[in-house]
Structures are given as C-alpha cells and as structure tokens.
N, C-alpha and C positions, 0 to 999 in steps of 0.2 A: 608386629612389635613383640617382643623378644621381654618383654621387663618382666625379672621374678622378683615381686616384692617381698617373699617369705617363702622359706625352705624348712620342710619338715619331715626329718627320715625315721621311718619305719618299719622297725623288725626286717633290719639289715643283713644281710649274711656278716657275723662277727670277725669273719677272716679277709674281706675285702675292708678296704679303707673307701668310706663316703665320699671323699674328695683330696683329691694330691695334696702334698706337700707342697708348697710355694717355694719358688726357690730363693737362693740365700741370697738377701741383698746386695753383699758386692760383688753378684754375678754379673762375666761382662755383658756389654750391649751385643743380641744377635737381633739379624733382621731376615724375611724370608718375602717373598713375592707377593705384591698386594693385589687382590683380585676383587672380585664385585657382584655379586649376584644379580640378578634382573632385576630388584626394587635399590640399585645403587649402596647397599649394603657391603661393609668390608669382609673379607674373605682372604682366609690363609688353608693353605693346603696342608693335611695330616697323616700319616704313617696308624694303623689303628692294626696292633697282632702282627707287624710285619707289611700288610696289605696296603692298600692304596699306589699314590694320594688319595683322600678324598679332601674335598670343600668343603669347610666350615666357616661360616659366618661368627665374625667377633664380635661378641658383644658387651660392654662396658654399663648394662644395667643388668647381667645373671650370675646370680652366686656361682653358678655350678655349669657343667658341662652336660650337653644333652646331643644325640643321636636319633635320626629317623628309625620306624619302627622296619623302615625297607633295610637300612643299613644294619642293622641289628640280625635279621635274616638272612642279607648276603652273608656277614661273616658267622652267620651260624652260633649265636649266642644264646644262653638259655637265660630268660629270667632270674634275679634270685628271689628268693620267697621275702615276701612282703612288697613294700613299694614305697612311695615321698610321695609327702602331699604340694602338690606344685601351685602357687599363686600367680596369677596372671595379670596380666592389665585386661584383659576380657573375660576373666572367670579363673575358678578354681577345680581341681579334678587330683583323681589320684592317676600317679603315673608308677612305669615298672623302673624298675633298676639292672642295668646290664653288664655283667663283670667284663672288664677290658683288663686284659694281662697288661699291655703298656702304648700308649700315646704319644707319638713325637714327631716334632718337626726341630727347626733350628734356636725356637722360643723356649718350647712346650718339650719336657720329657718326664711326662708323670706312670708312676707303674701301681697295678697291683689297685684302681679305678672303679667306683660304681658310678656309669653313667647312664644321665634319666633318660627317660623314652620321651622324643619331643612327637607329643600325641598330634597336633595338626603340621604335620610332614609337608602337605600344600602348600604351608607361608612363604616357605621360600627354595630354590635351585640347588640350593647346599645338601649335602648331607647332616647336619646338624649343628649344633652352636658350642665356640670355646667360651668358658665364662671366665669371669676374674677372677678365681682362686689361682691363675699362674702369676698374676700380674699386680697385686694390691701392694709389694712392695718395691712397686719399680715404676717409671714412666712408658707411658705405651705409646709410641708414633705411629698413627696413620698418614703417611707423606703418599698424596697423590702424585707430585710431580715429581718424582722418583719410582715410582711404582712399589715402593717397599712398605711393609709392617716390622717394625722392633719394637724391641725392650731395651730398656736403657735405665741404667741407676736413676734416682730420684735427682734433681738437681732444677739449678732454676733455668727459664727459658733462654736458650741460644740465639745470636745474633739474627734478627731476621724473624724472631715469632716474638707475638705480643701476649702478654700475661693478664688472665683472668682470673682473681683470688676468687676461689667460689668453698666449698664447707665437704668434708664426708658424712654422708646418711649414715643410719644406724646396720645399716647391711653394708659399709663401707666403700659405697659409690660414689661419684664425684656430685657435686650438685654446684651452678653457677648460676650469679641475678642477671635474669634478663629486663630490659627495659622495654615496655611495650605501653607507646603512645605517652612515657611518662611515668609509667606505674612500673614499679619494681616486683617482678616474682622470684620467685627462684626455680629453676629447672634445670632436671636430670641429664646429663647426658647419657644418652643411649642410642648406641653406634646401631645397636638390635631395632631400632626403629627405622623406618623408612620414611614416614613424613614428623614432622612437628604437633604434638599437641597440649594445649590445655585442655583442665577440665572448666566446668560452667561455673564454679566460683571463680575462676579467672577474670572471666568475663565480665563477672557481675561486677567485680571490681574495676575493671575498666568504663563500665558503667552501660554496659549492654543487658538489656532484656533479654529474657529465656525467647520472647516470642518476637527479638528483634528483626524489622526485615529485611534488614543487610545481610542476613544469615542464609545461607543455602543450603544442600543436602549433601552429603560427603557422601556418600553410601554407606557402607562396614567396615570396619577394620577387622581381622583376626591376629591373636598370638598366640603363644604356644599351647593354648590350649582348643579347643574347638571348635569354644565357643565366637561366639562376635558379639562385637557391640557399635550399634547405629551413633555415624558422627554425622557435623554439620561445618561449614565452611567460613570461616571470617576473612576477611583483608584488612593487617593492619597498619595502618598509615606509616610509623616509624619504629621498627623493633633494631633494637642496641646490646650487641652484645661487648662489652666494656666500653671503649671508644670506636668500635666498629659498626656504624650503624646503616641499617638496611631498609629500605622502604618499600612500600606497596608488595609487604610481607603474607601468603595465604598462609592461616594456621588452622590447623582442625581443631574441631573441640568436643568433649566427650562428656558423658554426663555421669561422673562417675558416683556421686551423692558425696564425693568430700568436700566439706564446707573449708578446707583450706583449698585456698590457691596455691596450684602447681601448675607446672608444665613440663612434659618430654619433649627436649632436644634433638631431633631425629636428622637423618641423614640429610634430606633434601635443603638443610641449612650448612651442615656440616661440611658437606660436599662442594658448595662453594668457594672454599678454601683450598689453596694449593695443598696445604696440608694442615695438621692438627696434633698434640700432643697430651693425653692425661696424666697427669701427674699424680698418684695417689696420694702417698707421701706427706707431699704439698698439699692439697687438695689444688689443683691448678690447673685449667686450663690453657695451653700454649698454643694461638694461633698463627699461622705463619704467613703473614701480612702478603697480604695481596695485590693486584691492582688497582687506583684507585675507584675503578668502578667496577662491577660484574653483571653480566647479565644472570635473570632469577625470573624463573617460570618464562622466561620470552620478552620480558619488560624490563626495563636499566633500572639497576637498583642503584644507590650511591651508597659508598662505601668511604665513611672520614675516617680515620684512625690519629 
C-alpha cells in the first residue's frame, strides 16, 4: 500500500521545484494505456530525461511522485542534499529526493521535479508511483474494459457510471462511506493499495473483539516504506458501496492504534468494476455499473445497484 498521509520537505535544493505544477483545469481529456502490476494495481507508462517507458503505478492516496532507488541509478541521478520525511501506512522514514529535468506521458508533463526515493522498491513491478499533484483538479478514469487511464475535466458522472458523493481529506484525497454489515465508515480510496483495509476501531464498531475467532492471520503488508505491519483476516457478510452491494466481502484489518474508524479502498474491490472514475473536484466517485452479479475471491457476490 502506497498511502502518504503526510509529506514533509526538507532542506530542498531551492532551484528544483518539490512538486509539478497541476495542470490548468480546462485542460483537455488525454488518455494513455492502462496496465497492472502483479498485485492488480493501475499502471501508466512514463518518459523520465527523454528515457523509457517506465511503469508506474497510479496512485490516488500519494501527495507526491516517487521512484525506485534502482531507477534513480539507471538514469544516473545524484541526490539533492537533504530529503522528505515520508509517512506511511506502515511506518515513517526519511527518504532522498531526486532531481528529474522533466516527466511525461499523454496525462503527465511536469519539468524541472524533486521526486522521492520509494525506499521499499519490492512492493511492487513498477518503477515507482505517479501521485496526485497532476490530477486534483480534474477527474481521473481508470476504465478496465477499455484498457485506458485519462484525465478529464471535473464534471458529473456519464451515462452508464453510478455516483458516489464521498468528502476531500485534508491532503485532498477522495474519501467515500462504505457500508459494512450496516455500519457506516468512511474509506479512502487508494488505487496504491492492493487489498482493502480497515483499522481495529472499525471492527470494534461493527462489534467484533480484538480476540474474535472469526479473525484469521493475514500475514504483512508492506508500503513505501520498509517497514510492515502484521494484518488479520475478516468476511464481511454485506459490504455496500452506495447502492452496489457485495457480499461475503474478505477485508483485512490493521491495527493501527487510531481510535477512529477508517478504512482503505484497495484494488481487489476496485477491480471488480468494468471501470471507475475520481472526481476530485466533486469529491465523487463514479462507478461504471456492472453486471448484475460478479464473481469475488471465487464465490458469487451479488451486486444490486
């Protein structure tokens, strides 16, 4: 999982810029090739100095743009003096900052770039992750059955996707209430995630024990940073995201010591859908109505809208 909940730059080189300019609103809609890493995570290919493609994973819960510390040596980049203190959803660590003269594809054309060092390179196939400073004032499509990723003006959902009014965090990420068994949360989406989680106040609000033994062992997760942290396994009966609702749901859960309940959005929910749309803007998610049932994890989920 990819989520930076707080970004902190320091003792930057003054002549590089910490993060691109976003581009201007009524820039048109471009779209570019949607790919996937091994954990079903979205991926668009990038121009980085002239070189490439490389693969980067999109991810709709990171302020900022990061690179492996492998790709940073292929193209032969030198640190610049100091670094960002990077927050994790599995820890905290200082990372370097790596001047990029300019970055582009058919979405993305940022110049003149300090991008971080994504210190655990293992999470994922990519080369490293694009964050949302391109995209906060536009809608971002991830369309599976098209194979495409765009950007597109803010506007309300097109024929054919169903709308979920959900709120912007204070790092300006989308956040939508899921329903789980009844109980209202609200959770992140984050494309950068590969499975779904909540943390243990979720639970506890659903009305589950820490020492419940419906609960099984997830193993670890890792994100951008080194470290990991030990999850455990739930099934939940009926999880609803607006009027699409989905049954016999597995959700991990993390124990992160926040007495609110949340939860991350992560792909393996995400990806059931033909496609998907974030609306910043809006704060909106747009989904793009399905069949009426899906298979999930190997067992028939039903799906009412």
């Amino acid at each position: 999982m990819f989520l930076l909940a707080a970004i902190a730059l320091a003792q930057a080189n003054p002549t590089m810029r910490a993060s691109p300019q976003p581009p201007a609103p009524a820039m048109a809609p471009a779209q570019a090739p949607l790919l996937h890493d091994t954990r079903g995570r979205p991926v668009m290919t990038v121009q980085i100095n002239g070189k490439g493609p490389f693969p980067m994973v999109v991810d709709t819960a990171a302020q900022t743009s990061l690179m492996s510390r492998a790709l940073a040596t292929e193209l032969a980049l030198k640190p610049l003096n100091g670094g960002i203190g990077v927050n994790g959803a599995t820890g905290s660590e200082q990372a370097r900052l790596y001047p990029v003269d300019r970055m582009t594809n058919a979405l993305v054309d940022a110049r003149y770039v300090a991008m971080v060092e994504l210190a655990n390179g293992n999470v994922t196939d990519a080369r490293g992750i694009i964050g949302m400073e391109f995209f906060t004032s536009r809608k971002l499509l991830i369309d599976r059955s098209t194979n495409r990723i765009a950007a597109e003006p803010s506007a309300p959902a097109g024929p054919g996707f169903a709308t979920i009014v959900g709120s912007r965090t204070g790092e300006g990420f989308v956040q939508i209430p899921l329903t789980l068994d009844g109980v209202r949360i609200p959770a992140l989406i984050d494309t950068g995630a590969a499975v779904t989680i909540a943390n243990a106040a979720a639970f506890r609000l659903l009305g589950w024990a820490d020492n419940d033994p419906r609960l099984s062992d997830g193993g670890e997760i890792r994100g951008v940073s080194a470290g990991g942290q030990k999850i455990r396994i739930a099934r939940i009966g009926t999880l609803s995201i607006g009027k699409i609702r989905l049954s016999s749901v597995p959700v991990m859960i993390s124990n992160d010591d926040n007495p609110k309940p949340s939860i991350i959005l992560g792909d393996d929910l995400l990806n059931l859908f033909p496609g998907y749309s974030i609306d910043f803007p809006r704060a909106e998610l747009h989904i793009k109505v399905p069949a009426k049932k899906l298979m999930h994890k190997g067992s028939l989920s039903s799906v009412c809208i």
